[in-house]
C-alpha positions as CSV (number, residue, x, y, z in Angstrom):
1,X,-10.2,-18.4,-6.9
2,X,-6.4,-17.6,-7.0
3,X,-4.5,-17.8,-3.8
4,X,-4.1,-13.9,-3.6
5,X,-7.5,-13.3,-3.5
6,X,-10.4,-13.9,-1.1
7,X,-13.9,-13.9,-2.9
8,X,-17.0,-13.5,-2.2
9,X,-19.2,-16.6,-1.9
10,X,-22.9,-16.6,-1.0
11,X,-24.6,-20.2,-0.7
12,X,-28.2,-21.2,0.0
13,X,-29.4,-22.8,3.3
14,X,-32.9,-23.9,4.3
15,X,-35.6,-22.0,3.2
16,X,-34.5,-17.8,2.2
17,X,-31.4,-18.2,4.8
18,X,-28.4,-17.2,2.9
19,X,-24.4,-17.2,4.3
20,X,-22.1,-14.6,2.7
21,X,-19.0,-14.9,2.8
22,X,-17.1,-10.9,2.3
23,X,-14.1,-10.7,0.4
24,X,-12.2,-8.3,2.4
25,X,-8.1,-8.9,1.3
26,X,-7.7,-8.6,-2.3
27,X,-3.9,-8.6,-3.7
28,X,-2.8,-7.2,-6.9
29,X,0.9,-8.0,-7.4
30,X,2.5,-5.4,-9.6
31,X,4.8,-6.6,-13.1
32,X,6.6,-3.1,-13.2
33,X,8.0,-3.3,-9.2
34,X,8.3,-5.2,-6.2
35,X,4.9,-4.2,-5.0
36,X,1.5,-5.2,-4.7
37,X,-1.7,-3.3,-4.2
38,X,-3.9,-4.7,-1.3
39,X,-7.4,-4.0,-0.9
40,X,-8.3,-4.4,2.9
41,X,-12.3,-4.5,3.2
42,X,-14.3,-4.4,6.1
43,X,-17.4,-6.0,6.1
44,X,-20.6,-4.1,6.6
45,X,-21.5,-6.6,9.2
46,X,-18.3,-5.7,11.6
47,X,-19.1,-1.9,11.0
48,X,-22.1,-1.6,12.2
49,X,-22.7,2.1,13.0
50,X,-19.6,3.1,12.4
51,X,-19.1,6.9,11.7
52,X,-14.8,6.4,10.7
53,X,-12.8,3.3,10.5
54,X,-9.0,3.3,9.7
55,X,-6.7,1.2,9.1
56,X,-3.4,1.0,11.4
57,X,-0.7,-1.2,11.5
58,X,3.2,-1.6,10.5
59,X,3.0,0.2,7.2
60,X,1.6,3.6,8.7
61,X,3.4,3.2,11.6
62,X,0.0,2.4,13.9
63,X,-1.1,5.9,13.6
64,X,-4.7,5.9,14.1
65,X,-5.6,8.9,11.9
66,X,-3.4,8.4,8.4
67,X,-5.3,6.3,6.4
68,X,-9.2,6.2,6.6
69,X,-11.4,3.3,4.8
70,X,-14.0,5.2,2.5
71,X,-18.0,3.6,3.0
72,X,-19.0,1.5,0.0
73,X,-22.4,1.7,-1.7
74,X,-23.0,-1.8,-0.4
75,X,-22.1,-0.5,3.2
76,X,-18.4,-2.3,3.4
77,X,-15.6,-0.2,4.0
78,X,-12.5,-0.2,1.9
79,X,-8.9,1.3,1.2
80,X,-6.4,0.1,-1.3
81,X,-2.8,0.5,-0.4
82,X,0.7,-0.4,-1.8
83,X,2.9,-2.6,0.0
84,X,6.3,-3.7,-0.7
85,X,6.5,-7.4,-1.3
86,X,8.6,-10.0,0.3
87,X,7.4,-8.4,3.7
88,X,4.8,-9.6,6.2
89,X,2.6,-6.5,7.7
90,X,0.6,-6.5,11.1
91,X,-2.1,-4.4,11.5
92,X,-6.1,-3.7,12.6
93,X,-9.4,-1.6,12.3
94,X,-10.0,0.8,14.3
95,X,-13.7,2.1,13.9
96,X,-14.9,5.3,15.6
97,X,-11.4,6.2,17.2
98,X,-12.7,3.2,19.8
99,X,-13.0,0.0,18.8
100,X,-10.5,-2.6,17.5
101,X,-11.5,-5.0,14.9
102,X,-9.5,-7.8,13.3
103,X,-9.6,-8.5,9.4
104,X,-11.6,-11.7,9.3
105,X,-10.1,-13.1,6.2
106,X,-6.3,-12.2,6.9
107,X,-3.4,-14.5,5.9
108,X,-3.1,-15.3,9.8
109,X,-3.3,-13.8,13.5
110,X,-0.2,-13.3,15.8
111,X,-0.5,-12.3,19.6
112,X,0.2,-8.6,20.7
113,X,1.9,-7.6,23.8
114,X,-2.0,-5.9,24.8
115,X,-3.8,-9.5,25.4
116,X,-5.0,-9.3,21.9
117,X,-4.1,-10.6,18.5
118,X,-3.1,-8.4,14.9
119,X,-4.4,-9.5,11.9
120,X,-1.4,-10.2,9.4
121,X,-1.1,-10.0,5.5
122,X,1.8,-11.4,3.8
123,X,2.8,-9.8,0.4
């Protein structure tokens, strides 16, 4: 696995348990510009229920409506965006208009001034 991607695993345990691990941050750096196309993913197991989640943060300036993730056959929810490189982006799930979620597999986590953390991707 390359260092811009995060993949999905699955390994065996005892008897028919299984552990997946979701790949849910998946860079693409582009040759032609300074850019790189991010997958964010949100696993099927943090969206339980969910009727909308969106993705809000630094690069659509945390409005809660702009960009929507689209439901996956497997259940996961996904949107691809492209982000300008050399830049480090916060940002969060919001599912249903209600609930925040963090991106379990971003590049780190950094404190928010609401007594919660952002997920960060670095690009």
């Amino acid at each position: 696995m390359s260092p811009s991607t995060k993949g999905r695993q699955t390994k065996k345990g005892n008897g028919d348990q299984t552990l997946s691990v979701t790949e849910t941050l998946k860079k693409q750096y582009l040759k032609s510009r300074p850019a790189c196309k991010v997958t964010f993913i949100l696993p099927k197991e943090a969206a339980r229920d969910a009727r909308r989640i969106t993705i809000v943060g630094d690069f659509n300036d945390w409005q809660k409506e702009s960009t929507a993730l689209r439901k996956q056959k497997d259940g996961d929810f996904a949107v691809t965006l492209e982000l300008e490189c050399g830049k480090e982006y916060r940002y969060r799930y919001l599912i249903d208009g209600v609930r925040w979620e963090n991106d379990w597999h971003a590049d780190r986590y950094e404190p928010n001034p609401y007594g919660g953390e952002d997920s960060i991707i670095v690009v």
